[in-house]
C-alpha positions as CSV (number, residue, x, y, z in Angstrom):
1,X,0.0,0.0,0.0
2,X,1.0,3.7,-0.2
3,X,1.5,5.9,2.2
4,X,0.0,8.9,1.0
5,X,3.0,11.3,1.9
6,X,5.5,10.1,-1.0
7,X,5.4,8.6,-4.1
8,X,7.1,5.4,-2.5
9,X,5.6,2.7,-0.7
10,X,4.9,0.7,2.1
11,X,6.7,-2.8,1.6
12,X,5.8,-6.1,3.6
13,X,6.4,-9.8,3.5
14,X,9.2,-11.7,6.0
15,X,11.7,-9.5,4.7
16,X,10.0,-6.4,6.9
17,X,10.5,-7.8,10.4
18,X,11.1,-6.2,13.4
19,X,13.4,-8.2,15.7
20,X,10.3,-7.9,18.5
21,X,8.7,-10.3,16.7
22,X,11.5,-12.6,16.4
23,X,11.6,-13.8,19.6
24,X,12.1,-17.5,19.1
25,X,15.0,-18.2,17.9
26,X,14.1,-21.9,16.3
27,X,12.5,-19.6,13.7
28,X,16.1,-18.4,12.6
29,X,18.5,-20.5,14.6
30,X,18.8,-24.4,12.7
31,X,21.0,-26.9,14.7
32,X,23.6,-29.3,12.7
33,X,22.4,-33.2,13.5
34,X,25.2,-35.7,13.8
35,X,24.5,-37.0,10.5
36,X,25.0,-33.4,8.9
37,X,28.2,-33.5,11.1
38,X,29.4,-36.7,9.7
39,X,28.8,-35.9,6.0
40,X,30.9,-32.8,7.3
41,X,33.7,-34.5,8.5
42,X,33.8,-36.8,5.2
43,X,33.8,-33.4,2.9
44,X,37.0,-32.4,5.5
45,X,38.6,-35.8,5.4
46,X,38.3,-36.0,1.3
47,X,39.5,-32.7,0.6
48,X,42.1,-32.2,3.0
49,X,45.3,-30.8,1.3
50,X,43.9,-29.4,-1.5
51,X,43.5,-25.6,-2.2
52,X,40.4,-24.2,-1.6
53,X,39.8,-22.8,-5.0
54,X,40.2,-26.4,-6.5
55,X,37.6,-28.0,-4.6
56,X,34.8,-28.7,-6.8
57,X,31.8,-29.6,-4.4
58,X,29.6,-31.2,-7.5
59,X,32.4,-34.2,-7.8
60,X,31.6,-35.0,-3.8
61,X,28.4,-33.1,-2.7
62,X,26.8,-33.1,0.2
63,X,23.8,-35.4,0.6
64,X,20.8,-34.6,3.5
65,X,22.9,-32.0,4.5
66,X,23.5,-29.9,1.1
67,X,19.5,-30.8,0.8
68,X,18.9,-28.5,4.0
69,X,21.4,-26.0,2.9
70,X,19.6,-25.2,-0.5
71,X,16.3,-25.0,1.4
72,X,17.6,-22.7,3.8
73,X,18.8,-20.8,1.4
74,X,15.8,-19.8,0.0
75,X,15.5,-17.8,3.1
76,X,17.7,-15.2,1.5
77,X,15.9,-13.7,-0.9
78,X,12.5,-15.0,-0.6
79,X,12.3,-14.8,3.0
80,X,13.6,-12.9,6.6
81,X,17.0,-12.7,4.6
82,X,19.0,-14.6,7.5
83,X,19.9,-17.6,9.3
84,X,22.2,-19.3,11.8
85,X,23.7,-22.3,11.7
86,X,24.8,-23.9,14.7
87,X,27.2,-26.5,15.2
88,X,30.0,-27.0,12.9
89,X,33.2,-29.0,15.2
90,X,35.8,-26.2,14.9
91,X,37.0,-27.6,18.2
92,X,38.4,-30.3,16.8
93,X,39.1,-28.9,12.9
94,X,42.5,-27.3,12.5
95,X,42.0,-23.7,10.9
96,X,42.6,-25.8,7.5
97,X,40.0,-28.5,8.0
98,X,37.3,-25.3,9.1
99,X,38.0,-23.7,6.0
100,X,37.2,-26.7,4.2
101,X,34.1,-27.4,6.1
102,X,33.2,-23.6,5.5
103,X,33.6,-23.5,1.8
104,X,31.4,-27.1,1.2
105,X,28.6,-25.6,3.1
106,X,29.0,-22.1,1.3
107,X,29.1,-23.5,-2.3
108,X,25.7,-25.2,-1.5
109,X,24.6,-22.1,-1.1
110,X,25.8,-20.5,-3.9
111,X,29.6,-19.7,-5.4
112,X,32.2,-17.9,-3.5
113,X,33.4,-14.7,-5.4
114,X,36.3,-12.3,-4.5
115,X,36.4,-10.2,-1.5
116,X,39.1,-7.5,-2.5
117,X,40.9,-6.5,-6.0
118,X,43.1,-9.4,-5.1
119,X,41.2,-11.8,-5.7
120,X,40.6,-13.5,-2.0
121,X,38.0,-16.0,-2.1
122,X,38.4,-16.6,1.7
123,X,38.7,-13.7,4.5
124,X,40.0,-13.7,7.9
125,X,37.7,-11.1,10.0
126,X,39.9,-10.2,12.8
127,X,41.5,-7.3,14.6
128,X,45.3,-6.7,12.3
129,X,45.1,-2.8,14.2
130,X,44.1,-1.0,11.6
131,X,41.8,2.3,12.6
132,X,38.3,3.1,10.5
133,X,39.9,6.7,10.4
134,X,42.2,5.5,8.6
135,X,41.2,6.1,5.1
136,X,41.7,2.2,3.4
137,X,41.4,0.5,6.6
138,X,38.9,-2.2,6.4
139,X,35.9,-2.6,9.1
140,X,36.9,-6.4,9.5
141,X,40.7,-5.5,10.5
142,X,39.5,-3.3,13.5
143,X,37.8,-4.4,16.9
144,X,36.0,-0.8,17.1
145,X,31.9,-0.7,16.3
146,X,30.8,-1.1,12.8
147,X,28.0,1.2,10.8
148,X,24.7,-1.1,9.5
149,X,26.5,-1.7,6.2
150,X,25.9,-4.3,3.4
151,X,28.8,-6.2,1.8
152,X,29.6,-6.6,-2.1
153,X,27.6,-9.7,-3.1
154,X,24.3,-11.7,-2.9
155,X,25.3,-13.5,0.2
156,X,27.5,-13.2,2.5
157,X,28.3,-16.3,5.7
158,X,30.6,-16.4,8.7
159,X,31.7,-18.8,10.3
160,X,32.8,-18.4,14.1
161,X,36.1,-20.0,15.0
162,X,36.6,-18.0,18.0
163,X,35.0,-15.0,20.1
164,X,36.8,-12.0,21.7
165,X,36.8,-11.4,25.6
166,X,34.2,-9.2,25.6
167,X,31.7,-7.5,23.4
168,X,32.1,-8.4,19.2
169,X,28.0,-8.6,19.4
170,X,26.6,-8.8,15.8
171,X,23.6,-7.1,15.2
172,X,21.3,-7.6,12.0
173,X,18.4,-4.6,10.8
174,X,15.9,-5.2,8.0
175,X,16.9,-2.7,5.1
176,X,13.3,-3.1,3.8
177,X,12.2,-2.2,7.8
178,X,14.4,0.6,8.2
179,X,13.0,2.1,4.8
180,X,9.0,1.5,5.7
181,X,10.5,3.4,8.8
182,X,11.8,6.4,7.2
183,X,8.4,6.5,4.7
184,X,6.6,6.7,7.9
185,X,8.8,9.1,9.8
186,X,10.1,11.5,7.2
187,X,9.3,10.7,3.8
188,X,10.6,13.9,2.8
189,X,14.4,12.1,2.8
190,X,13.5,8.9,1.4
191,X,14.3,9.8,-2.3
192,X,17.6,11.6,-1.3
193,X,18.8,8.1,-0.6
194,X,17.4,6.3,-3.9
195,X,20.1,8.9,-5.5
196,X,23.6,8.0,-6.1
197,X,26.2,8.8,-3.3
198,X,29.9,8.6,-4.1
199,X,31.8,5.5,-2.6
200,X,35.0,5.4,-1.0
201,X,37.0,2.2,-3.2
202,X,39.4,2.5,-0.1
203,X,42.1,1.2,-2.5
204,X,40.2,-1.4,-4.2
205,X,39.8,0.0,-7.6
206,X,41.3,-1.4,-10.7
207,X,44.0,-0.1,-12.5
208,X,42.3,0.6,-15.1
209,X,39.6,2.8,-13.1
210,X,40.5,6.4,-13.4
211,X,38.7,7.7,-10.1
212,X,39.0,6.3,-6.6
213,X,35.3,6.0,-5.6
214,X,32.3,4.8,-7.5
215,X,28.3,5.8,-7.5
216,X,25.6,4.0,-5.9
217,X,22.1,4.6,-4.2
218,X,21.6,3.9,-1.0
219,X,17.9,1.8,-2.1
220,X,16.5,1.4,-5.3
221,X,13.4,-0.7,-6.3
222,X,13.4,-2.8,-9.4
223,X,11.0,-5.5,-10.5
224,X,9.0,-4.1,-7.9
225,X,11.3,-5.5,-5.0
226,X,12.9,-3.0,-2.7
227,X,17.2,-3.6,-2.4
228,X,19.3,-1.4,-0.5
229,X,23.3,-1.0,-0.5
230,X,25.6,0.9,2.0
231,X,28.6,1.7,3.3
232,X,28.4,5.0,5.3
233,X,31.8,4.9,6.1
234,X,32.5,4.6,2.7
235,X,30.4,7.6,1.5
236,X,31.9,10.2,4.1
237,X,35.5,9.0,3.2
238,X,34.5,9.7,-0.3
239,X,34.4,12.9,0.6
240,X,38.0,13.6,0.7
241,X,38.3,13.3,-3.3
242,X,38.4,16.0,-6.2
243,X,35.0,15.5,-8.1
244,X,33.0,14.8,-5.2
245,X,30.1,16.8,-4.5
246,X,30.1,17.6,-1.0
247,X,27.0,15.8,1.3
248,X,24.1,18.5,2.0
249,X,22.4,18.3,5.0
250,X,19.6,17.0,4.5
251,X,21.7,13.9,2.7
252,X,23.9,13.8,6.1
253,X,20.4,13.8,7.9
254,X,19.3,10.6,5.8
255,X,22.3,8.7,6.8
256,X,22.2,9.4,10.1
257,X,18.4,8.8,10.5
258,X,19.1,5.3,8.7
259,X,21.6,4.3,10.9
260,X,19.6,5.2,14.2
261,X,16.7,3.5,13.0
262,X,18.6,0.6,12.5
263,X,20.0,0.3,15.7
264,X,16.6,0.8,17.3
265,X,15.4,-1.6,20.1
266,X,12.7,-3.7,18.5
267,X,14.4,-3.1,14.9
268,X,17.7,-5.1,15.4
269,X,18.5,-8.2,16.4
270,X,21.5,-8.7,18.4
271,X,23.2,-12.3,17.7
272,X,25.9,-13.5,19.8
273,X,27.8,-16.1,18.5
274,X,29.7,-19.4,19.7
275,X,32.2,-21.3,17.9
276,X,30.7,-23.2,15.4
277,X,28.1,-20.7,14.6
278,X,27.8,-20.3,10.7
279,X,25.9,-17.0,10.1
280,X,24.4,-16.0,6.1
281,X,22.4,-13.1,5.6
282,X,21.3,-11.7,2.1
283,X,23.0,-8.4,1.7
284,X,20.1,-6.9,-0.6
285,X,17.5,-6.5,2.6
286,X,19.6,-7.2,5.4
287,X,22.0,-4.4,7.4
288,X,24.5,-5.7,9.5
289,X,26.6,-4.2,12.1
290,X,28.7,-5.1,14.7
291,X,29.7,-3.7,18.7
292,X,33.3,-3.2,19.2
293,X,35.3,-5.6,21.1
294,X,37.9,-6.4,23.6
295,X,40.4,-9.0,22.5
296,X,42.2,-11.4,24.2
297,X,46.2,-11.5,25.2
298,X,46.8,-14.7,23.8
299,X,47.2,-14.9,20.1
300,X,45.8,-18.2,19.9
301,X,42.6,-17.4,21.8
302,X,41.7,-14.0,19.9
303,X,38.5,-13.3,18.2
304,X,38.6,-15.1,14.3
305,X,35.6,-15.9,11.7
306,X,36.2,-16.7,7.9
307,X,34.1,-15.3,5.7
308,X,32.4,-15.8,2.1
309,X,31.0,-13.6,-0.3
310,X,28.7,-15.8,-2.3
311,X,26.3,-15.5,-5.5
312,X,23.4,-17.1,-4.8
313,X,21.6,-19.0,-7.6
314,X,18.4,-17.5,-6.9
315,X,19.2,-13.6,-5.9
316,X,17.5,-11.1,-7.6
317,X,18.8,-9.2,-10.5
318,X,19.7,-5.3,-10.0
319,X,20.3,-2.5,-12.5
320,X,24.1,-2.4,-13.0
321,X,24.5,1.1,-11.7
322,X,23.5,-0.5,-8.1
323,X,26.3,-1.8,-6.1
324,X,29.9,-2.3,-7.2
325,X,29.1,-4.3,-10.6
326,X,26.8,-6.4,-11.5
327,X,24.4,-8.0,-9.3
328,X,26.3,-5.8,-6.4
329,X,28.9,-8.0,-6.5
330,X,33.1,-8.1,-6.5
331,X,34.3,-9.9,-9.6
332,X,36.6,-12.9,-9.3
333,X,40.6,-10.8,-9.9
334,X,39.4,-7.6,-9.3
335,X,36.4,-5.2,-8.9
336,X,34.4,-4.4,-11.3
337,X,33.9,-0.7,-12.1
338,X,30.3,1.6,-12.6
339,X,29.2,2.6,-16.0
340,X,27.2,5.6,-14.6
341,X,28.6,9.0,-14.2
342,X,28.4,11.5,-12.1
């Protein structure tokens, strides 16, 4: 339905939930059986020494388990846009052996693409000191609170090998919530963020790519299904470049108001995880975000999850102006650039 104040809508379905009425977790939380576990440990056992980018899942899939996977993942884009997995034996894996475990249960969910110009199909999210003031540091290298952002792909999934000290809470917003939010509240901004905001590449552009940011909105509706991409951190560091038209107020108002909603008690959901924990969420209607964290002495004890950045077989299809590339997602050896100007 329409609201009556803008020419934007009113969107519902699972993907517009508020985390009030997601109070049981069985609804989003799915626990591994110890048959899922075994087929696990055969995938680990099979594979083990080769490179992760040479296992071909399709020559040894999964059985029940890679069943259960696929209809899960149909919770990404058709439904609340999340799950949690619980359970995977990383007690007992080495750091090779989780790997292995985490990319047979990715690739049933779709195919892992590149995280960074380098081509990474595997990251390591854990504190390496770098600041978010500094201008290329990465959100994933720091232990200080992350914005509600989205990442640069269909899917993304973690998987928690081990937790800091203290804090490290994730918390998850619906996009889609967030915008029936700001329709309701002040509809007045709404189509300031449905116009392109200049993007920070924090060093991630190709060679080829003559500027160092690129353009995106914040939501856009295609098909008739809402999507949303950000990086807030990325759009004020933007700011620093030659070409870049400087944020107005009422555009810094937009982000802000985003972000607050976001973080709302009743909006978010705060997840904390355990070893084991494998968490996907779609990054076209879900915002995620993340408290800071105290870390432990120890090396071997501090906080680590690998991630994936997957394309989903079933995610939706997005004008190519939305997002880095196509489909919002990094190519595989390097990013791929915008074809809209300024």
């Amino acid at each position: 339905m329409t609201t009556g104040r803008s020419t934007f809508e009113i969107s519902d379905g699972p993907s517009a939930w508020y985390a009030r009425d997601l109070q049981k977790p069985e609804e989003w939380l799915h626990h591994l059986t110890e048959a899922d576990v075994e087929e696990i440990d055969e995938q680990v056992g099979f594979w083990s020494g080769v490179p992760l980018a040479h296992i071909q899942p399709g020559y040894r899939p999964l059985r029940g388990l890679g069943d259960r996977l696929r209809e899960l993942g149909r919770e990404l884009d058709d439904g609340r846009g999340f799950f949690l997995i619980r359970g995977v034996p990383v007690e007992r894996y080495t750091e090779e052996q989780a790997s292995i475990a985490f990319w047979v249960m990715g690739s049933a969910l779709g195919r892992p693409v590149s995280q960074n110009a380098r081509g990474q199909l595997l990251g390591h999210v854990r504190d390496t000191g770098e600041k978010l003031k500094q201008p290329e540091a990465r959100g994933y290298h720091t232990n200080e609170r992350l914005a509600y952002h989205t990442d640069h792909s269909d899917a993304v999934g973690l998987l928690c090998l081990k937790t800091a000290k203290s804090g490290g809470l994730s918390t998850l917003s619906s996009a889609v919530t967030v915008h029936n939010e700001l329709l309701r509240r002040r509809p007045d901004l709404v189509p300031l963020l449905h116009k392109p905001f200049a993007f920070d590449y924090r060093g991630e552009q190709p060679e080829t790519w003559q500027r160092p940011y690129y353009l995106s909105p914040a939501y856009t509706v295609h098909d008739g299904r809402l999507s949303t991409y950000m990086s807030r951190s990325a759009i004020y560091a933007a700011q620093r470049f030659d070409g870049v038209a400087p944020l107005t107020a009422e555009q810094d108002e937009a982000l802000t108001l985003m972000q607050q909603i976001a973080h709302e008690d009743g909006i978010r959901l705060d997840m904390e995880f355990h070893p084991g924990d494998i968490q996907v969420l779609s990054n076209y209607t879900i915002l995620h975000s993340r408290t800071s964290y105290e870390d432990h002495d120890d090396p071997e004890l501090k906080r680590h999850l690998l991630r994936l950045w997957l394309r989903t077989p079933t995610a939706r299809d997005l004008p190519h102006q939305f997002g880095i590339g196509t489909r919002g997602t990094i190519a595989d050896g390097g990013i791929i650039p915008q074809q809209i100007t300024a």
